[in-house]
C-alpha atoms as one frame of an Amber mdcrd trajectory, in Angstrom:
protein
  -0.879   6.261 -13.746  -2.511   5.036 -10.681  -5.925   6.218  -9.810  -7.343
   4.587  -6.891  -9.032   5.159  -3.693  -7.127   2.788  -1.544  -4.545   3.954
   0.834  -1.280   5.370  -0.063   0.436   2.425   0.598  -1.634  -0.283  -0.504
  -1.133   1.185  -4.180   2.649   1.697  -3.775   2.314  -2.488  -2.978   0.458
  -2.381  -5.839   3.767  -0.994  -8.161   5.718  -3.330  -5.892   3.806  -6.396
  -7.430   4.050  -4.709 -10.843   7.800  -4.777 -10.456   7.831  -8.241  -9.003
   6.350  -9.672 -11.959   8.018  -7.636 -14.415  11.588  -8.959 -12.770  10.301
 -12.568 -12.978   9.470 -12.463 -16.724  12.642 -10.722 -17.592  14.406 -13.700
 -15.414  12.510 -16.431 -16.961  13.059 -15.369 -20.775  16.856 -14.681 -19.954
  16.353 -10.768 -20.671  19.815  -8.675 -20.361  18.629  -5.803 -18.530  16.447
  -4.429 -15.908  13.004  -2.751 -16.263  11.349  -0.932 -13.560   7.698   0.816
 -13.276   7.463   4.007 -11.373   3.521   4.984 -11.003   1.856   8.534 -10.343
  -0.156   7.868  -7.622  -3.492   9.996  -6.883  -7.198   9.813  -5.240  -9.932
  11.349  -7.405 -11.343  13.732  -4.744 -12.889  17.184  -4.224  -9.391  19.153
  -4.337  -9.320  17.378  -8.011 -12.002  18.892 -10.455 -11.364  17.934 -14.178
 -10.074  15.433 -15.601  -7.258  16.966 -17.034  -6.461  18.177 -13.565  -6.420
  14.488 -12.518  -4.392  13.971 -15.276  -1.817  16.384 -14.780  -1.500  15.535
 -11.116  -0.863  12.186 -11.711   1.796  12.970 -13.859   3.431  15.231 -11.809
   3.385  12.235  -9.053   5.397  10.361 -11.673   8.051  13.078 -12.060   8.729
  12.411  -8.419   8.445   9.174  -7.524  11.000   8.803 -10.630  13.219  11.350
  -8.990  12.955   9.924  -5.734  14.389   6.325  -7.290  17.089   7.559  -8.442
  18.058   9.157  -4.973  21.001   6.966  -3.650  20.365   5.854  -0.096
């Protein structure tokens, strides 16, 4: 979980990097598979009260920016 109050799309650069680094430790240890991160991205504003409610909107974020990677383009 993401919780930030950057843009949108500074914090999906932000799992970009994430994945970057990820890939090039896997590479450099010789690691047989792939591993990917896939964040729930929100902004802790007035629509959000709680922090359950930030909690549980986050994770619904992660449900579909999961979904949304396994889309093939």
């Amino acid at each position: 979980m993401i919780v930030d109050s950057e843009p949108d799309d500074a914090v999906a650069d932000t799992e970009a990097q994430i994945n970057a680094k990820i890939e090039e430790i896997l590479k450099s240890q010789n690691f047989p598979c792939s591993i990917t991160v896939s964040a729930g991205v929100i902004r802790k504003d007035e629509s959000v009260g709680s922090i359950p409610d930030l909690l549980a909107k986050a994770d619904e974020k992660l449900y579909q920016r999961k979904a949304e990677k396994r889309i093939v383009k």
